[in-house]
N, C-alpha and C positions, 0 to 999 in steps of 0.2 A: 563514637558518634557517627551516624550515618554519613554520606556525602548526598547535600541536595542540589548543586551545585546552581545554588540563586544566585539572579542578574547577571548570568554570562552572556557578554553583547556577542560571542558565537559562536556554533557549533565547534565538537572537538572533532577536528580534522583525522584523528588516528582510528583510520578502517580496521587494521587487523584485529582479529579477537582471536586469542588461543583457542585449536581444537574448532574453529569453524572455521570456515569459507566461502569468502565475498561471493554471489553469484547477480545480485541487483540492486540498485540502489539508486539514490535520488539526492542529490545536493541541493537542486533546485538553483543553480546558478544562471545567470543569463534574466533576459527578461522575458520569456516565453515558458508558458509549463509544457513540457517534450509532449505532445498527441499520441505520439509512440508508447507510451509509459501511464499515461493516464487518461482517461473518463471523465469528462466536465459534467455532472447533472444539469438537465434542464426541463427541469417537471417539478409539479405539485405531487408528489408522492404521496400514497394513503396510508398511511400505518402510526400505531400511535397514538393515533388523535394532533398529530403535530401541526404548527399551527405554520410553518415556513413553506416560502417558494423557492427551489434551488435554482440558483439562478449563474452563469456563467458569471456576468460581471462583477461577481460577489469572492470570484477566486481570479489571486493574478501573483505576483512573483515581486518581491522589493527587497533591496539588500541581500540577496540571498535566502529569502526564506519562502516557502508558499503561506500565503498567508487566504482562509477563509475567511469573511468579514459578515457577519449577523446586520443585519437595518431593519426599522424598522419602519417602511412601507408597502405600499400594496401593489402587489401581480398575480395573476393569474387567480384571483379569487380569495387571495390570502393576504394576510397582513401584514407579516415578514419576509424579508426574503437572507437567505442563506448560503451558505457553499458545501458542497461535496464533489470528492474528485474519487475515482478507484480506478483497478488495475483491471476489472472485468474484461476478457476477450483480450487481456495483453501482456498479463504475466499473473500465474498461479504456481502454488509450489505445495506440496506435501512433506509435512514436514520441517522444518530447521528454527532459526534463529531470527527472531521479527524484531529490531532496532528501531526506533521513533523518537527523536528529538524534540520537543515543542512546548510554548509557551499558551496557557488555556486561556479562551475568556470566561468570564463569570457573570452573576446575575440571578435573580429570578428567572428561572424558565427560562436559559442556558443549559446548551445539554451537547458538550462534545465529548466525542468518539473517535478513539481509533480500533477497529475491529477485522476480523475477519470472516467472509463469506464461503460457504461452499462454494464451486464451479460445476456442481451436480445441476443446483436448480432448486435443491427442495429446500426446507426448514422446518426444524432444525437438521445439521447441526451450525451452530455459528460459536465463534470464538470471541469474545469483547479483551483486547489487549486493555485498553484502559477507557474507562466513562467516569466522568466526572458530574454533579448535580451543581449548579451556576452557583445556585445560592448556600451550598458548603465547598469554596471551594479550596480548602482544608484537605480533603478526603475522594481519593481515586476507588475506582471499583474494579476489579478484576472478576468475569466470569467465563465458563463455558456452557454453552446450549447443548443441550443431547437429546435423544429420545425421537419419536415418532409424532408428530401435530395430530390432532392435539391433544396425545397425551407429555406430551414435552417436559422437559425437567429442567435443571439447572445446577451448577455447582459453583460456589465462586467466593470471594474475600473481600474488605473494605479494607483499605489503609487508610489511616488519615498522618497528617506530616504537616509540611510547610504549607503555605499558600500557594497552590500549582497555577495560581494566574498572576502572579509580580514577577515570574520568573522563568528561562529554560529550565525542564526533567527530564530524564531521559526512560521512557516508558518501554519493557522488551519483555517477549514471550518467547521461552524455549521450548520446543515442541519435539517429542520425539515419540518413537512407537509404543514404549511404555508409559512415559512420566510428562507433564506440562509443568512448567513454573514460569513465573511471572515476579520480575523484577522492577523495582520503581529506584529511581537512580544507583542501579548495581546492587540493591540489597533486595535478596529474595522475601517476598511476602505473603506469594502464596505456590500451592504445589499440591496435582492430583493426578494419583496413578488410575484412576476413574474412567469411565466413556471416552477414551480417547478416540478421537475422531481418524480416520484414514483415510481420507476424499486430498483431491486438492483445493486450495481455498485462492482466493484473491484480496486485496485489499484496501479497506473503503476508510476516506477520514472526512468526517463530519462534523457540523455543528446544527442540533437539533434546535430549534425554539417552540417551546411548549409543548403537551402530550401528556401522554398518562405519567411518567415519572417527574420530573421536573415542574408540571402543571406550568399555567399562563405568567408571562413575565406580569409587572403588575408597574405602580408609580416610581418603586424604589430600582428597577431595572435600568441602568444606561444602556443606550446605543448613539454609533455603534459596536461592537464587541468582535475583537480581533483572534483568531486562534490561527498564532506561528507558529508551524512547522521548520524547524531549521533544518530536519532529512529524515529518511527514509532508507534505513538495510537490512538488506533479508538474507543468511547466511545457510548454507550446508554444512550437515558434520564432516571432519576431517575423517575418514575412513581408513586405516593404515589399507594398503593394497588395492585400492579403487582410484578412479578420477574423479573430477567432472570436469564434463563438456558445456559449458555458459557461453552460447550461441545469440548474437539480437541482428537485428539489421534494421536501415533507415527505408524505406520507399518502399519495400519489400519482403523477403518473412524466405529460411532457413529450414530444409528438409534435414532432416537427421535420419541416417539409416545403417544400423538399428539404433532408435530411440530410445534412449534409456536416463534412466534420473543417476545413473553412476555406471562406470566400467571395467573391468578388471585390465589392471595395467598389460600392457600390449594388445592391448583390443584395437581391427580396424573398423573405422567409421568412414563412411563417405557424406560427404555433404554440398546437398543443392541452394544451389542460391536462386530462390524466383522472385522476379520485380514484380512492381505493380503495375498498372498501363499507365503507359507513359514514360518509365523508366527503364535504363538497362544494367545489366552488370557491369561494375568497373572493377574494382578487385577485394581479397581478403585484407583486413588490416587485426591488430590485435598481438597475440601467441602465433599467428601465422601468418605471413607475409604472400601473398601468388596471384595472378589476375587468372587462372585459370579456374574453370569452372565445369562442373563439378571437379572437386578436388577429397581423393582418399587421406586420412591421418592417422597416427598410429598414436593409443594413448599412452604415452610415459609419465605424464604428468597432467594436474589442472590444467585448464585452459581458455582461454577468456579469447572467442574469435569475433568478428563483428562481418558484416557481409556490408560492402557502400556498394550502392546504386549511381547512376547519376542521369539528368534525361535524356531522355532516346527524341530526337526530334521529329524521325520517320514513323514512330507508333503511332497505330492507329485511332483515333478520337472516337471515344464509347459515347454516341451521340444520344445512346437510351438514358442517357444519365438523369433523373429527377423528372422525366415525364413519363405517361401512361404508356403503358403498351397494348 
């Protein structure tokens, strides 16, 4: 019998997974969702037919989970308002292992998502790790987008199982340059060596209200309707004779040179650390310890570095900031 692992009050803490490699992820602890890591929507979005406003105060952080929350009142011309959060402009990956812990909500005309984007721009191609319809929600959807707009295609599988809104599942896509599959709590469900996509993607978690699939919530719909995420991991293949270099930094952002998605062991990299205004260098923390800057490494192994800032009092104030020029 499968494992569904219903009513766990909380995520399972054990990161490692044989044969990949941690390089991002998201516990969601604390009471702030990191700005560094994710994308708050704040728009009426067109697509769909959907009938929600995305709305910031609709996504916040409790117990440890992110939690997007569905209502149903009226902004910005809509009569729902919603949550999405994504990784757009702050972490994209080609390739690996996509981990997502979360409890759905349900309903008529409930429609959440965890998916992936290109970072190209265009559509297709996109990746749907798991979509659920409110009112079965019995039954996940696993698809991949392909092809050219609008002659566009599709390939993908339904599961149906437990009730995915009484309880955490743990929803993962493995991606690799042959083969994709799609696991719903550890058991493979679907798998296509088809249109695989090569771009890098980013990644967006949602919860739609109404639209062409789902259609309009109706009398029998509660709100309002909660979709917990208790995390977020995205992993690298382990490569016998290669690294990686997993570089982030807080106030600031990390030059890699040469940039590469993997290296062959004893490869040098130098690496710059630039603030943002108002911030300066303090030092390396992580696999490398040094306040100096830039600083060369040699790769022997994985390596998880972080670059801290901290504020520079004498910077200059960007006084163009939010008026016309």
């Amino acid at each position: 019998m499968p494992f569904y692992g219903i009513c766990e009050p909380s995520g399972n803490k054990s990161i490692n997974v044989p044969g990949w490699i941690l390089v991002w992820h998201d516990e969601f602890e604390g009471d702030i969702l990191d700005p560094e890591k994710w994308k708050v929507e704040d728009a009426a979005l067109i697509k769909n037919n959907e009938l929600q406003y995305y709305s910031p105060d609709e996504v916040y952080l409790k117990n440890g989970v992110l939690v997007l929350r569905s209502r149903k009142r009226k902004k910005g011309n809509r009569l729902y308002t919603s949550g999405l959060v994504e990784t757009k402009g702050k972490f994209e990956q080609k390739y690996g292992r996509f981990e997502i812990r979360a409890k759905l909500p349900e309903g008529k005309g409930i429609w959440p998502a965890h998916w992936l984007m290109n970072a190209v721009g265009t559509w297709p191609p996109e990746i749907d790790i798991m979509e659920m319809i409110g009112n079965d929600p019995h039954t996940v959807y696993m698809t991949n987008h392909y092809g050219i707009y609008p002659n566009n295609r599709l390939e993908g599988k339904s599961f149906t199982g437990p009730d995915f809104s009484s309880g955490y599942h743990i929803f993962t896509l493995e991606w690799e340059k042959n083969e994709m599959r799609w696991y719903v709590d550890g058991v493979k469900r679907f798998s296509t060596r088809k249109n695989i996509p090569h771009v890098k993607f980013y990644i967006v978690l949602n919860t739609g209200v109404g639209g062409v699939c789902p259609g309009a919530p109706d009398a029998s719909t509660k709100f309002p309707q909660y979709h917990e995420i208790d995390y977020v991991r995205v992993y690298k293949r382990d490569i016998k004779n290669t690294c990686i270099l997993n570089v982030s930094a807080h106030n600031g952002k990390v030059i890699a040179d040469p940039d590469k998605e993997r290296y062959p062991l004893g490869a040098k990299v130098k690496l710059q650390a630039v603030p943002k205004i108002g911030f300066k260098f303090s030092n390396w923390s992580g696999d490398i310890k040094s306040k100096k800057n830039p600083i060369e490494i040699i790769m022997k192994k994985h390596l998880n570095i972080t670059a801290d800032f901290k504020k520079n009092p004498k910077a200059p104030l960007l006084i163009s900031r939010g008026k016309k020029v």
